[in-house]
One Martini backbone bead per residue (centre of mass of N, CA, C, O) as a GRO file, in nm:
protein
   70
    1UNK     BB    1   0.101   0.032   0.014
    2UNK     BB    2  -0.014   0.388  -0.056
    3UNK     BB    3   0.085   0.715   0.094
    4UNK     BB    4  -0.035   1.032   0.079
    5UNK     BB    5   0.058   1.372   0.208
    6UNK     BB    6   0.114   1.653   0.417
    7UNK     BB    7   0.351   1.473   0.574
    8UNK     BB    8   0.459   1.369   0.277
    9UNK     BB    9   0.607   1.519   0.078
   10UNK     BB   10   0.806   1.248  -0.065
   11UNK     BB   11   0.534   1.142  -0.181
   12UNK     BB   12   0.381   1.329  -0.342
   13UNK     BB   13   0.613   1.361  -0.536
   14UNK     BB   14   0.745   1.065  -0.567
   15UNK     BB   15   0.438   0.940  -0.645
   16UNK     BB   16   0.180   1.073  -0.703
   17UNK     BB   17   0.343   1.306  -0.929
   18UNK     BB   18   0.619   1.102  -1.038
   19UNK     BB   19   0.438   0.803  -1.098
   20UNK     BB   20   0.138   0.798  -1.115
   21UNK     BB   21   0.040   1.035  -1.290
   22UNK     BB   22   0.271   1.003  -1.516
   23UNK     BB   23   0.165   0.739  -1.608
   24UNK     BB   24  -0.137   0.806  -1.669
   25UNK     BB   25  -0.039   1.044  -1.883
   26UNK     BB   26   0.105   0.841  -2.093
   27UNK     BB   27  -0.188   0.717  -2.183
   28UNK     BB   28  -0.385   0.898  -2.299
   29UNK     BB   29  -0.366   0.891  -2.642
   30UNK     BB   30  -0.439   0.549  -2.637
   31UNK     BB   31  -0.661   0.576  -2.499
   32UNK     BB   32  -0.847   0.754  -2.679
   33UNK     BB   33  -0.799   0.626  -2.939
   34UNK     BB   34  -0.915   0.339  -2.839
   35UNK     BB   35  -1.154   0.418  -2.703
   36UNK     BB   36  -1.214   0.444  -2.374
   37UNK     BB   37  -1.184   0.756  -2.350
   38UNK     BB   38  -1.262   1.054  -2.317
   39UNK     BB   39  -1.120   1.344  -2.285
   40UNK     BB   40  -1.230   1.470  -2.033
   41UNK     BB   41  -1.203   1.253  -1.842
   42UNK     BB   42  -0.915   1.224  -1.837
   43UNK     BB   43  -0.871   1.529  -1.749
   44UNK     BB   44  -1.044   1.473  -1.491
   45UNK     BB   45  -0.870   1.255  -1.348
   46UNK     BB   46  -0.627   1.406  -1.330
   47UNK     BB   47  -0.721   1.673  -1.162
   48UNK     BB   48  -0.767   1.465  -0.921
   49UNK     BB   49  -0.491   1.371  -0.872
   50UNK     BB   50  -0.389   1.659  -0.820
   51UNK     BB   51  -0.605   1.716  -0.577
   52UNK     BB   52  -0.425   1.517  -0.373
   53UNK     BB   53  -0.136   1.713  -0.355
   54UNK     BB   54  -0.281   1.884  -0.155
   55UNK     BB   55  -0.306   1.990   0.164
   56UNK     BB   56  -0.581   1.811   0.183
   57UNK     BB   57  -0.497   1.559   0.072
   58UNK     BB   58  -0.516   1.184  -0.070
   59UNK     BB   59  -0.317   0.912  -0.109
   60UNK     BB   60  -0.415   0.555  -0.197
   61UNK     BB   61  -0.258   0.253  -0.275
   62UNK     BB   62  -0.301  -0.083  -0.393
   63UNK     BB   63  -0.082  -0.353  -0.455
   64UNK     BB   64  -0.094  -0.645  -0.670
   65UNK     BB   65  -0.098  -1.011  -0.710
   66UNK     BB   66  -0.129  -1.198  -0.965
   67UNK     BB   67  -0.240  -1.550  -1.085
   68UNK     BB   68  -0.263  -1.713  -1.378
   69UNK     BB   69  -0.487  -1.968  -1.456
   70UNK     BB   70  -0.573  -2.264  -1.730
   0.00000   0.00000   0.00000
């Protein structure tokens, strides 16, 4: 699990901003081509991911590792 706040500001800029966000951002073209999602919608989720990093946000991520069988 991955947590950040403004206690954590190491957190806030080195993964909310600079890992979580950056990553998200990278792939707006390609979701927008392939029609997964409008242009808006999109940078209404940007918008909210950056609005996790201010003074009063909150970001918090869980990641899983799953194995599939056939």
């Amino acid at each position: 699990m991955v947590y950040a706040d403004s206690s954590r500001p190491e957190m806030v800029e080195g993964f909310t901003r600079n890992t979580f966000t950056a990553m998200i951002e990278g792939v707006r073209e390609q979701a927008i081509k392939l029609g997964m999602i409008k242009p808006e919608a999109f940078d209404e989720g940007i918008r909210d991911l950056y609005r996790t990093t201010e003074e009063d946000g909150v970001f918090c991520y869980t990641f899983f590792k799953a194995t599939g069988i056939k």
